[in-house]
C-alpha positions as CSV (number, residue, x, y, z in Angstrom):
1,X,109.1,116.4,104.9
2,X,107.2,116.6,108.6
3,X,106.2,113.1,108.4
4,X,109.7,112.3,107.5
5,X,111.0,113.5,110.1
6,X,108.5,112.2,112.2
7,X,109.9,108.5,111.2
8,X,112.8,110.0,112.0
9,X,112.5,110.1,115.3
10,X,110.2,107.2,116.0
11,X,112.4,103.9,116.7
12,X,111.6,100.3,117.9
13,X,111.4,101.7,121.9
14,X,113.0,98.8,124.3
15,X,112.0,100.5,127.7
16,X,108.8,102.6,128.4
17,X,108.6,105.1,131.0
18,X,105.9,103.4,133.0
19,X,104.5,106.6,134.9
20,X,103.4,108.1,131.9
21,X,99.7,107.2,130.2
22,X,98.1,108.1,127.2
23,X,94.9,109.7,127.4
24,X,91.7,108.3,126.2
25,X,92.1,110.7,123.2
26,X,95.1,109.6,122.0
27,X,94.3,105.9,122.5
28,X,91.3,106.6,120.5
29,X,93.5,108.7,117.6
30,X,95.5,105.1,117.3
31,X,92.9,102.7,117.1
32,X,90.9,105.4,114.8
33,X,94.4,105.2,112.3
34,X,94.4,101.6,112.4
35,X,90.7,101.4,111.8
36,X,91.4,103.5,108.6
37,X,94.0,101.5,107.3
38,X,93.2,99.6,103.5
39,X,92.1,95.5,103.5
40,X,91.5,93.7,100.6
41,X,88.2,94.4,99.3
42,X,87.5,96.5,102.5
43,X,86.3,93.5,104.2
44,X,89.2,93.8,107.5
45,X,89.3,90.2,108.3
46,X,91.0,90.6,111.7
47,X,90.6,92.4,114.9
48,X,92.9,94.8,117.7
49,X,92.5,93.7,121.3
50,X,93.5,96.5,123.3
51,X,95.2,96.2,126.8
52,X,95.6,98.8,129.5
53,X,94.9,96.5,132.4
54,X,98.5,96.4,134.2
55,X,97.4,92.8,135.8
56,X,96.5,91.4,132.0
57,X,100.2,92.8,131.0
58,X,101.6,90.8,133.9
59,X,99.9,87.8,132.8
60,X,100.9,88.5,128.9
61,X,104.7,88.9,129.9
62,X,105.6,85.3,130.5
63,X,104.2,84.7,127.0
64,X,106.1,87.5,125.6
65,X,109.9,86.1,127.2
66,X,109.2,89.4,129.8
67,X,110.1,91.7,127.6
68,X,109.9,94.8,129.4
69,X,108.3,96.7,126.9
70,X,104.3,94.0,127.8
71,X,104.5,95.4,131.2
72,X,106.3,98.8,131.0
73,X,103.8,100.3,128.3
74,X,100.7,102.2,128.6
75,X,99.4,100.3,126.5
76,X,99.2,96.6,124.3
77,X,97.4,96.5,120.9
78,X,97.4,92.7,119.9
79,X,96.6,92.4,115.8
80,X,95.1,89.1,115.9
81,X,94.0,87.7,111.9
82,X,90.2,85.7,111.8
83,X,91.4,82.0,112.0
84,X,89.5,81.0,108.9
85,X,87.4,83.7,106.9
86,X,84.2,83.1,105.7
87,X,80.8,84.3,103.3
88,X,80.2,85.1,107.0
89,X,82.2,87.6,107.2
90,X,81.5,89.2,103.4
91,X,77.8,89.2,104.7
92,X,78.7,91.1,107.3
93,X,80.6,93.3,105.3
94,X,78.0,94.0,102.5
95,X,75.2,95.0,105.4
96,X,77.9,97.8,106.6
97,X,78.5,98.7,103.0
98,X,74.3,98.9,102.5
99,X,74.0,100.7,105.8
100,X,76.9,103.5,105.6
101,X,75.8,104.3,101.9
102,X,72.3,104.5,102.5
103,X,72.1,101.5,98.7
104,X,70.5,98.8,98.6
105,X,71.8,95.4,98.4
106,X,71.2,95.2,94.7
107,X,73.6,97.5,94.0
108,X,76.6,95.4,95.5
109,X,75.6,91.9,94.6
110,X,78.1,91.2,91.6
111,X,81.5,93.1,94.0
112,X,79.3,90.2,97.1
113,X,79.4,87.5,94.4
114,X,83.8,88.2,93.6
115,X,84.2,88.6,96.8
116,X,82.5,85.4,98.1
117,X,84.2,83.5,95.2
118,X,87.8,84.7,96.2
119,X,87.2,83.6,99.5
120,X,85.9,80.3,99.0
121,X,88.4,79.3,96.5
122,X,91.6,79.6,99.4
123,X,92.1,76.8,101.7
124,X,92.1,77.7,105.4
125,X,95.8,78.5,105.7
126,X,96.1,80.9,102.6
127,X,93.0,82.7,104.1
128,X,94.8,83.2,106.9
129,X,97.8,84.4,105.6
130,X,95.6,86.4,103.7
131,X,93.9,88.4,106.6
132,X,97.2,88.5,108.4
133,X,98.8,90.4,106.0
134,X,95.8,92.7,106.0
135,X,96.3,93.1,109.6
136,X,99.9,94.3,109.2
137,X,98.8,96.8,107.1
138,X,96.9,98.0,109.9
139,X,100.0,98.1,112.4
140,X,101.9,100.2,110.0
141,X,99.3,102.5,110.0
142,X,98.9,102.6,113.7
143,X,103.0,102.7,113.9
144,X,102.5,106.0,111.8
145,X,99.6,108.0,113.7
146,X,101.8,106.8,116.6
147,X,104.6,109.2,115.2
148,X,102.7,112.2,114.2
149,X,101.6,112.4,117.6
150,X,104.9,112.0,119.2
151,X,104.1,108.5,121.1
152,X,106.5,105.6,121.4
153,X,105.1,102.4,119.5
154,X,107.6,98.9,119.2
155,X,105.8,96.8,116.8
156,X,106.3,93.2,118.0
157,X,106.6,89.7,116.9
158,X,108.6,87.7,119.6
159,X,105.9,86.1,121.6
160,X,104.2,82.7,122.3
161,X,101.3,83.6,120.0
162,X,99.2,80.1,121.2
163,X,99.3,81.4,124.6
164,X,98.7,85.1,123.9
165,X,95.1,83.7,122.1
166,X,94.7,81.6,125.5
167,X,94.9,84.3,127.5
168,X,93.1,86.6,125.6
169,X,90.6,84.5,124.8
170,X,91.0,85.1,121.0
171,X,90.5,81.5,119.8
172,X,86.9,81.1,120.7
173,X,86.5,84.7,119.3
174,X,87.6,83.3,115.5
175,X,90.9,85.1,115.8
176,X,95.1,84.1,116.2
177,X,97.1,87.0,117.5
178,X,100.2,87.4,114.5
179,X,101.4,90.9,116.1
180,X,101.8,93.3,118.4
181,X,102.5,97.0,119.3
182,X,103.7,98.2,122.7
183,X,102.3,102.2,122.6
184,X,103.4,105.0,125.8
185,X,106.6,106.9,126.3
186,X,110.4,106.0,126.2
187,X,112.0,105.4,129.2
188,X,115.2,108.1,129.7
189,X,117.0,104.9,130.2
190,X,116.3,103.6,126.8
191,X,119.8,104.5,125.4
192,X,119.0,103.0,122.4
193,X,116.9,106.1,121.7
194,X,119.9,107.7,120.6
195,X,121.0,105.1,117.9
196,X,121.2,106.0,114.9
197,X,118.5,104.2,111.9
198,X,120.2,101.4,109.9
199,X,118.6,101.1,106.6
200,X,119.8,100.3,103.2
201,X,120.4,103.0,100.9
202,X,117.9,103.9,98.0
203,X,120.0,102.6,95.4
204,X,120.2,99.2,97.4
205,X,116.6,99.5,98.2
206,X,114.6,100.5,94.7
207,X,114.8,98.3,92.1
208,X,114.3,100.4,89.1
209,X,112.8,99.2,85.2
């Protein structure tokens, strides 16, 4: 029930106390949650840019309508999805396997060979979709260590995405920015702190066979 409670009191935060910083540690304790997070076959085909820079914010705000939430944050982590996922990136994927188990390569060729085969059969906009949705699996996860540790996260879609991956320099990178979550402390000024969750009831939300 903790963790209940937890996403209880975590909400979509509209105004961020702007004096207040995460530490190092707990920056680390996010990305560390989202880095956990499940993919398809393991093989995580996006990335998290990660923005503490106040003069990057400013220059992401435009982008983002000025939502107060780009500048007011501690700080910006930007789920962008790889633009068109590759054997590249399996390769890559099948070395890490090799080297964290201490195998060898043998030993994952047929799981290389399904994974190489699911790939290549998607055209470039499904495998996109596909690593986005990976990447929002990510974000929830990172929206959850976010409420264990009592810090304010707004996940975020409303933003120019083409000029976030401009800015960022994402494109050249391989990557599109789909998401975002704005991560510090709410503002005592965020009234809407106080409003109470809106969700469907569990009747209304299960569909039960």
């Amino acid at each position: 029930m903790e963790l209940l409670d937890k996403f209880e009191w975590r909400y979509a935060t509209k105004r961020f106390d702007s004096g207040r910083k995460l530490s190092p540690e707990q920056v680390s304790y996010l990305l560390k949650a989202a880095n956990l997070a499940p993919s398809s076959f393991g093989i995580q085909p996006f990335a998290v840019a990660m923005i503490e820079d106040y003069g990057m914010k400013e220059k992401l705000s435009p982008a983002a309508y000025n939502q107060p939430q780009v500048t007011e944050a501690s700080h910006l982590f930007v789920f962008a999805a790889r633009t068109d996922v590759s054997e590249k990136d399996v390769d890559e994927f099948v070395e890490r396997i090799v080297k964290t188990r201490n195998i060898p390569k043998e030993e994952v060729a047929e799981y290389e060979a399904v994974m190489k085969g699911s790939i290549n059969k998607r055209s470039p906009d499904s495998r996109f979709n596909w690593a986005s949705r990976q990447a929002y699996i990510s974000l929830g996860f990172l929206l959850a260590a976010g409420a264990t540790q009592d810090i304010d996260v707004c996940p975020m879609e409303g933003f120019n995405k083409q000029k976030f991956d401009e800015i960022l320099g994402l494109t050249e990178r391989g990557f599109s920015s789909i998401a975002m979550a704005a991560a510090g402390y709410r503002s005592a000024e965020d009234t809407t702190a106080q409003d109470k969750k809106v969700r469907k009831s569990l009747d209304e939300f299960v569909i039960k066979f």
